[in-house]
C-alpha positions as CSV (number, residue, x, y, z in Angstrom):
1,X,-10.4,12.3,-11.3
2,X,-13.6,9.9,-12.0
3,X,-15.4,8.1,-9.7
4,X,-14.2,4.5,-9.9
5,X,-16.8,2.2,-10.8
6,X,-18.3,-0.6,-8.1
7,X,-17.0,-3.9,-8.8
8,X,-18.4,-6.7,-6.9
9,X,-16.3,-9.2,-4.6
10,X,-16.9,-12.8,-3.2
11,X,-15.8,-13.0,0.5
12,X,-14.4,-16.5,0.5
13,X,-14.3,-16.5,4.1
14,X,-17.5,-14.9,5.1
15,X,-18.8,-16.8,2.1
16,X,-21.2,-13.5,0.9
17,X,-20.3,-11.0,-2.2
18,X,-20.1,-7.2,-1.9
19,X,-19.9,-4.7,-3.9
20,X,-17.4,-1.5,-3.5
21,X,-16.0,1.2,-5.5
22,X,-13.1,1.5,-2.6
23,X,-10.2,-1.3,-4.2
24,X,-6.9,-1.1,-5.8
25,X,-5.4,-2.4,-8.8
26,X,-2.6,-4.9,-8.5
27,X,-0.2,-7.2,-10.8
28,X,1.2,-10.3,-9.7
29,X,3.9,-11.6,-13.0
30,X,1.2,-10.9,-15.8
31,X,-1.8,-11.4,-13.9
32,X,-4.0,-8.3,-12.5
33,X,-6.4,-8.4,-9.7
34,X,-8.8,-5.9,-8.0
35,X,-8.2,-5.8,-3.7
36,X,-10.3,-4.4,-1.5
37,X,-10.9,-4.6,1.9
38,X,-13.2,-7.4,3.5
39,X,-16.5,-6.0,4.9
40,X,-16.4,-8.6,7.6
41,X,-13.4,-8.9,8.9
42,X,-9.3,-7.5,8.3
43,X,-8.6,-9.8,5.7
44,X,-8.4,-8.9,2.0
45,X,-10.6,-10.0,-1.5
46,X,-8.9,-10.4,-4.7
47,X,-10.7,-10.2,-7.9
48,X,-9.0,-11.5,-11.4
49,X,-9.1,-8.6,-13.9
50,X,-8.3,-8.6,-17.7
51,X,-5.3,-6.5,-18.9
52,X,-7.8,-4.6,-21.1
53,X,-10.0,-3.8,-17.4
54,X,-7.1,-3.2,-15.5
55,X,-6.1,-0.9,-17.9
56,X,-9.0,1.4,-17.7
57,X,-9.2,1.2,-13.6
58,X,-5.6,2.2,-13.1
């Protein structure tokens, strides 16, 4: 299996971006969204992804 590639996430609550190549790819109704895991804290950052994106990183 490849290597995912690093997408980069805004920490609303620690207000500074990150990048990882550790996430998952969620839908929510037709929307799809990149999760990973907050480097500050336990909480979670989402990332809207286009069906065509989401596609690829499934």
């Amino acid at each position: 299996m490849a290597a995912k590639p690093k997408l980069s996430f805004y920490d609303v609550k620690s207000k500074k971006k990150f990048e990882t190549d550790t996430y998952s790819v969620r839908q929510k109704g037709t929307r799809f969204f990149a999760v990973a895991k907050s480097q500050s804290g336990p909480h979670e950052c989402w990332r809207v992804l286009g069906a065509e994106q989401a596609k690829k990183l499934k």
